[in-house]
Steps between C-alpha positions, in 0.01 A plus 500: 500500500638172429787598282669622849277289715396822697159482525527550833678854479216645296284368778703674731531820274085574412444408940772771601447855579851632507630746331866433590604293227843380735316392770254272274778352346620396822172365547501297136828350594409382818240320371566083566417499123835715432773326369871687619591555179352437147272697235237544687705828599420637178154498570503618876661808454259661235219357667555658847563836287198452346261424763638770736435737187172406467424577920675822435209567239715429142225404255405145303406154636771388717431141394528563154812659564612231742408246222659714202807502755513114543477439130760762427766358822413131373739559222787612682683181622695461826871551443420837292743675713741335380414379137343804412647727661192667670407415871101376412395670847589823346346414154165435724517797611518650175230303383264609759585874423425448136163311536395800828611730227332268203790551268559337183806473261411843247364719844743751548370596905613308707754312288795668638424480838442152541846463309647711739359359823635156406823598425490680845410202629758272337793742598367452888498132451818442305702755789341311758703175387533175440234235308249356608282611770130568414401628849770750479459607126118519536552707837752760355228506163162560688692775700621652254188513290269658716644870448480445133116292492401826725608777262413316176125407592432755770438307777706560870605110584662478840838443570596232732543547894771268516758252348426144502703242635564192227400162631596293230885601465634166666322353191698688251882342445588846334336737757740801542386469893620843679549676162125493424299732654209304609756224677418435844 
C-alpha cells in the first residue's frame, strides 16, 4: 500500500463486515489517516466496493483484490480529473469491477460493462460540478456503483440509509457549499 500510503484502509477493509459499500466509505474517510483530498481517493472507492462484495458473498481473496486494486490506483495521479479527463474515484471503481469480474484486455464479458459503469459514473460526477472535491466525487462514484457491482457479480450490496454530511468543506477554497448535496 505505500504507493497511496493506505495501508490503513485495507486494514480497515479485510476487519469490516458491511456490505454497504457508502457507508464504509464514510468510514475510510473518516479515518485520522484520510487526507481531504488527494489520490488516495482512487483507492478508497474500489476498495469499499470490493470488500462489501466480498461480505455479500462475490468470490476471490479480497486481499488480493485489495492489493491488485492498490497497484492498479497507484498509477493514477491526483489531478486526473482534470489532466486526464477521468475523475480517478470513478476509474477505482471500474477497476474494482474488472478485477471482481477478473477481466483482462481480449475478454469480451464483462468488458462492456465496466466501460459502461464508468462512463455512468463520470456523467454523475462531471453534472454534479465543479473540480476538485474527492469526498464528493468518491461519494457520487461508490453510490452509483453499487446497482451496477450488484447486477454484474450477483451479489445484493445495500444501499445507504442516509446522506452524509461533509466535514471537510471549510477546507476546500472551491467547495460549491449549498450546491453540493452532501453540504451541511
Amino acid at each position: 500500500m505505500e504507493h497511496n500510503g493506505a495501508s490503513w484502509a485495507k486494514e480497515i477493509c479485510l476487519r469490516s463486515t458491511s456490505t454497504c459499500p457508502a457507508d464504509l466509505l464514510e468510514e475510510l474517510m473518516a479515518a485520522s489517516e484520510c487526507p481531504a483530498f488527494g489520490p488516495v481517493h482512487h483507492y478508497l472507492t474500489g476498495a469499499a466496493l470490493l470488500a462489501c462484495a466480498k461480505r455479500a458473498g462475490a468470490d476471490g481473496s479480497l486481499e488480493a483484490q485489495l492489493d491488485e486494486l492498490e497497484e492498479r490506483s497507484s498509477g493514477v495521479p491526483g489531478g486526473a480529473c482534470a489532466r486526464w479527463g477521468v475523475c480517478g474515484a470513478a476509474a477505482s471503481c471500474g477497476m474494482a469491477l474488472a478485477i471482481a469480474q477478473e477481466n483482462a484486455p481480449l475478454k469480451e464479458a464483462g468488458w462492456s460493462e465496466t466501460q459502461l459503469m464508468v462512463a455512468d459514473l463520470l456523467e454523475k460526477i462531471a453534472r454534479a460540478g465543479a473540480p476538485r472535491c474527492c469526498k464528493r466525487d468518491s461519494r457520487i462514484a461508490v453510490r452509483e456503483a453499487i446497482p451496477w457491482f450488484s447486477r454484474a457479480i450477483g451479489v445484493e450490496l445495500e444501499l445507504p440509509a442516509s446522506r452524509p454530511v461533509c466535514t471537510v468543506s471549510s477546507s476546500n477554497t472551491v467547495c460549491i457549499g449549498s450546491s453540493c448535496p452532501y453540504f451541511g
